[in-house]
C-alpha positions in Angstrom: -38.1 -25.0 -17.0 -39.6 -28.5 -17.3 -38.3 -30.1 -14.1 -39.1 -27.2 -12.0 -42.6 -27.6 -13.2 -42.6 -31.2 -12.6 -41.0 -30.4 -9.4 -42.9 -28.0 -7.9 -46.6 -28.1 -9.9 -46.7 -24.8 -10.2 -46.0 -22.5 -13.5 -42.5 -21.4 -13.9 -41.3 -17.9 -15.1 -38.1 -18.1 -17.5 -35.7 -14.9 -18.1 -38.1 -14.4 -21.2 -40.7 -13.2 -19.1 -38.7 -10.1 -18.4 -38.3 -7.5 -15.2 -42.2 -6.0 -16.0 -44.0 -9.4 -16.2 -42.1 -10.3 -13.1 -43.2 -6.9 -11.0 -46.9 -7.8 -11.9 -46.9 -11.2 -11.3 -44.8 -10.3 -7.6 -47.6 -8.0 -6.8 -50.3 -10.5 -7.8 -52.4 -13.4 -6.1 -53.4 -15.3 -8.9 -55.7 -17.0 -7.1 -57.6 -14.4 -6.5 -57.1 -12.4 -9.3 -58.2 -15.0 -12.0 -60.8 -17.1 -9.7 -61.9 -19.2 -12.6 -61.2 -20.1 -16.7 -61.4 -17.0 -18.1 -60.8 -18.3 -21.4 -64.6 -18.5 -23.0 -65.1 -14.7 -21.8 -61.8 -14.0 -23.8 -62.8 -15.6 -26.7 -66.1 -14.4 -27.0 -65.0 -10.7 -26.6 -62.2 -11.4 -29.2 -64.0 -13.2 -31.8 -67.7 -11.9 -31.5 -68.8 -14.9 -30.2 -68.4 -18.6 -28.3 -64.9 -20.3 -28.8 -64.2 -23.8 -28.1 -61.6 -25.6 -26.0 -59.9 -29.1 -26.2 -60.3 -30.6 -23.2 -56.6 -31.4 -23.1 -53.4 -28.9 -23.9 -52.0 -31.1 -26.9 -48.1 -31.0 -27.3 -45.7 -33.1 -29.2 -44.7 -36.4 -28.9 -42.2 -36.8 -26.1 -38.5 -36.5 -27.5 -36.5 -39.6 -28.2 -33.4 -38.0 -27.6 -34.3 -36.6 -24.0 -35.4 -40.4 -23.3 -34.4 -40.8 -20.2 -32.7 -37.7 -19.3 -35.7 -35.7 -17.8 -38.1 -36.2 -14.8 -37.5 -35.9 -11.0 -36.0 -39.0 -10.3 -33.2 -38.4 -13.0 -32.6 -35.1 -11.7 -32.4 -36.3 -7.8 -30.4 -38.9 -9.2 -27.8 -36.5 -10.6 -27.7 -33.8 -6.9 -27.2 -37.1 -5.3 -24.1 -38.4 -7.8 -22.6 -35.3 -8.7 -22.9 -33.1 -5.1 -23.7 -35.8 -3.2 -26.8 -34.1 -2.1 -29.7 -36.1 -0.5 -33.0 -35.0 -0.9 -35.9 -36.3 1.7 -39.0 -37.9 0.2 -42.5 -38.3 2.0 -41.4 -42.1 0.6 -37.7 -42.2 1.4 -38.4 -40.8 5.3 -41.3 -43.7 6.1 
């Protein structure tokens, strides 16, 4: 689900999300359903009062083992080996 984030900058469902999160989210403009951070107002109503939030979303390390292996050029890299598929860049077309 990584690459198609990286790929596209957008958030990604999986087959985890299921056939009911999927029927909402088809039916929904985000943008103009959640306009704004909603989180604070959440917080507030769940814990009685102001919540804080990091200013960053912290994650782990990156992995050793999938060194290398990840990221859009690896994976245009293996279309163009493997299927011999070509795919047009705003940098490869100037």
């Amino acid at each position: 689900m990584g690459i198609m984030h990286e790929l596209t900058g957008l958030p990604v469902l999986s087959a985890y999300h299921g056939p009911e999160v999927t029927a909402v989210l088809a039916r929904t403009q985000l943008t103009k359903s959640v306009p704004h951070d909603v989180r604070p107002a959440l917080g507030e109503a769940l814990f009685h009062g102001p919540v804080s939030y990091p200013a960053s979303n912290p994650g782990p390390p990156p992995s050793r083992i999938r060194a290398g292996l990840s990221g859009v050029a690896t994976f245009l890299g293996v279309l163009r080996r493997t299927y011999g598929v070509e795919v047009l860049t705003s940098a490869s077309s100037s």
